[in-house]
C-alpha positions in Angstrom: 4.5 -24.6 9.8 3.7 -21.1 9.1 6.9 -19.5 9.8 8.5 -22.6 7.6 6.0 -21.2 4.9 6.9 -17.5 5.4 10.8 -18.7 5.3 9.9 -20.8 2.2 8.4 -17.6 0.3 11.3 -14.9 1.4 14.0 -17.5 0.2 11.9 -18.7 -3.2 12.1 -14.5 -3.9 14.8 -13.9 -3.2 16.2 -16.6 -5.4 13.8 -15.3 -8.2 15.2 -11.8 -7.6 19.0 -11.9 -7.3 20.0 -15.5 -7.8 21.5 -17.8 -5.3 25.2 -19.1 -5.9 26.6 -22.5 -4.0 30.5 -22.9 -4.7 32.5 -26.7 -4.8 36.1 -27.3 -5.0 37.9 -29.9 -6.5 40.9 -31.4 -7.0 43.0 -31.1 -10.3 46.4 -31.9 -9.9 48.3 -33.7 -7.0 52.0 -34.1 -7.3 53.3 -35.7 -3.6 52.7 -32.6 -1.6 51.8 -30.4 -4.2 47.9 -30.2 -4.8 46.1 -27.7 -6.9 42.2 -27.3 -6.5 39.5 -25.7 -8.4 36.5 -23.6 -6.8 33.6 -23.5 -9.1 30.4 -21.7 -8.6 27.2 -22.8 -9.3 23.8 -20.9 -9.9 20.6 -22.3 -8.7 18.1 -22.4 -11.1 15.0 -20.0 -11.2 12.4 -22.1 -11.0 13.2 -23.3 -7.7 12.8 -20.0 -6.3 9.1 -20.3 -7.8 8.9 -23.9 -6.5 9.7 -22.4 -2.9 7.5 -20.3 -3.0 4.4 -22.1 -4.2 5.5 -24.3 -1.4 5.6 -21.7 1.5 2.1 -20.5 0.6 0.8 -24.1 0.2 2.8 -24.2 4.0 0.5 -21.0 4.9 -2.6 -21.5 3.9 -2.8 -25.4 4.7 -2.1 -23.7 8.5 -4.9 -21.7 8.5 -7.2 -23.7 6.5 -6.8 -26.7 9.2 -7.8 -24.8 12.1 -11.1 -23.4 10.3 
């Protein structure tokens, strides 16, 4: 669980930091054998990065707190 936390909080930073892009394609025209597709990028939001990380130091400190 811990390491899952520690992931949770470099990702969740990171995403706060630089952004995190995903990408999808689509079809927009297919004529028989003749197909044209679309890549389009998509931007994560930033407050997901702050939900990741709230969650990886729930993750850590639940750890710790449930051996004590």
């Amino acid at each position: 669980m811990r390491i899952v936390g520690v992931i949770l909080i470099a990702l969740g930073g990171y995403v706060l930091a630089r952004g995190l892009t995903y990408g999808t394609s689509r079809d927009v025209v297919q004529i028989g054998d003749l197909k044209a597709s679309v890549r389009e990028e998509h931007f994560l939001p930033r407050w997901t990065g702050g939900i990741a990380i709230l969650a990886g130091v729930i993750l850590v400190f639940a750890r710790r707190r449930r051996r004590d």
